[in-house]
N, C-alpha and C positions, 0 to 999 in steps of 0.2 A: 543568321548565326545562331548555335545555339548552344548550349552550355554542355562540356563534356563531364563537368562534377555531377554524381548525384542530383534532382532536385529534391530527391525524397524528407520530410523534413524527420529528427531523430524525436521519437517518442522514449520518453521515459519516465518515473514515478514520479509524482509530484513530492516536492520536500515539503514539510508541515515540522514549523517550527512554534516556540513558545508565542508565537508574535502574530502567526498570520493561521495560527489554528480556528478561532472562531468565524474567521470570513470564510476558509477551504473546507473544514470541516462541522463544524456548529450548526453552521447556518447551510449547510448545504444541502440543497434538493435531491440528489441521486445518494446509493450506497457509498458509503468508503469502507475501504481494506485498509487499514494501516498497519504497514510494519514496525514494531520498533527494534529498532536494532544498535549494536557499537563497533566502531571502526575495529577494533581490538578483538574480536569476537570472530574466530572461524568460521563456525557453523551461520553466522551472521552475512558473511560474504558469500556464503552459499544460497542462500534465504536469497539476498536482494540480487543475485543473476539468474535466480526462478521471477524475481518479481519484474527485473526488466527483460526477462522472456515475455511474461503475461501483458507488457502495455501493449507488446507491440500485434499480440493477437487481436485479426479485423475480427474476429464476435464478442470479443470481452470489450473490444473499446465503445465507450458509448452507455456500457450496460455497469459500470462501478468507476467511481475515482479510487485509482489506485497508487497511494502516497506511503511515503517513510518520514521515519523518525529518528534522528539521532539525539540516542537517550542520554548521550554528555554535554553534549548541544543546549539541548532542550530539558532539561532535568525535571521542569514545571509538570510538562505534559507526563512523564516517565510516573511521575509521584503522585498525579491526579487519578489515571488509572491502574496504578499499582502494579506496574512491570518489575516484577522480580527476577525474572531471568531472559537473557535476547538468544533467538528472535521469539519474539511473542507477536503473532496475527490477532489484531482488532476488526471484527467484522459490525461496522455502525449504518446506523442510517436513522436520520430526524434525532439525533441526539442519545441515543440508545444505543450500548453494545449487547450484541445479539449471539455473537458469540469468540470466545478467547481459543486461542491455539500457541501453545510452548511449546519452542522444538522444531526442528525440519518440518516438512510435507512433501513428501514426492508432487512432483509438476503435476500430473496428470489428475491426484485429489485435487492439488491447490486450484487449479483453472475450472476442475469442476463445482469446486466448492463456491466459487466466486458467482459464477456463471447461476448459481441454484440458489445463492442467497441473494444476487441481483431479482432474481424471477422475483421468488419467495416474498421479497418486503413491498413490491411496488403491484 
């Protein structure tokens, strides 16, 4: 017999909240991308259907963790790196951010960028 649903499993950004940022992000071995973003925020809902475009690419996966933030959620994290305005892209890796991005990004920089700051730091 064999299953007519999908088996495919749903990839999507990981959540990084005030609580479990130091295990997913601190302490973590590969780059992270983090988005932060607010449920309230247009151009924010634009932001994170670019970002769950990019999990689901086979060469980006593997090569960055790619998480979000919700900055009413999470206020800790929003105030520790001083997001002033969403969507703001965090690009980290070993504890360091390496570089800040306000604003949209067309897909096609964003997956490059990913892709060139993954190489870049490892």
């Amino acid at each position: 017999m064999f299953n007519l649903f999908s088996s495919k499993k749903k990839v999507k950004p990981t959540e990084i909240t005030d609580s479990n940022f130091n295990d997913l992000v601190f302490n973590s071995d590969e780059p992270v991308v983090l988005d932060f973003y607010a449920t309230w925020c247009q151009p924010c809902h634009v932001m994170v259907s670019l970002i769950n475009r990019l999990v689901k690419e086979e060469d980006v996966q593997g090569k960055a963790l790619i998480a979000k933030v919700d900055i009413d959620a999470n206020p800790a994290l929003a105030k520790h790196f001083e997001i002033k305005s969403v969507p703001t892209l965090l690009y980290i890796y070993k504890n360091k951010v390496y570089e800040r991005q306000a604003g949209l990004i067309p897909y096609p920089l964003l997956k490059d960028k990913v892709l060139k700051f993954s190489e870049d730091v490892k």
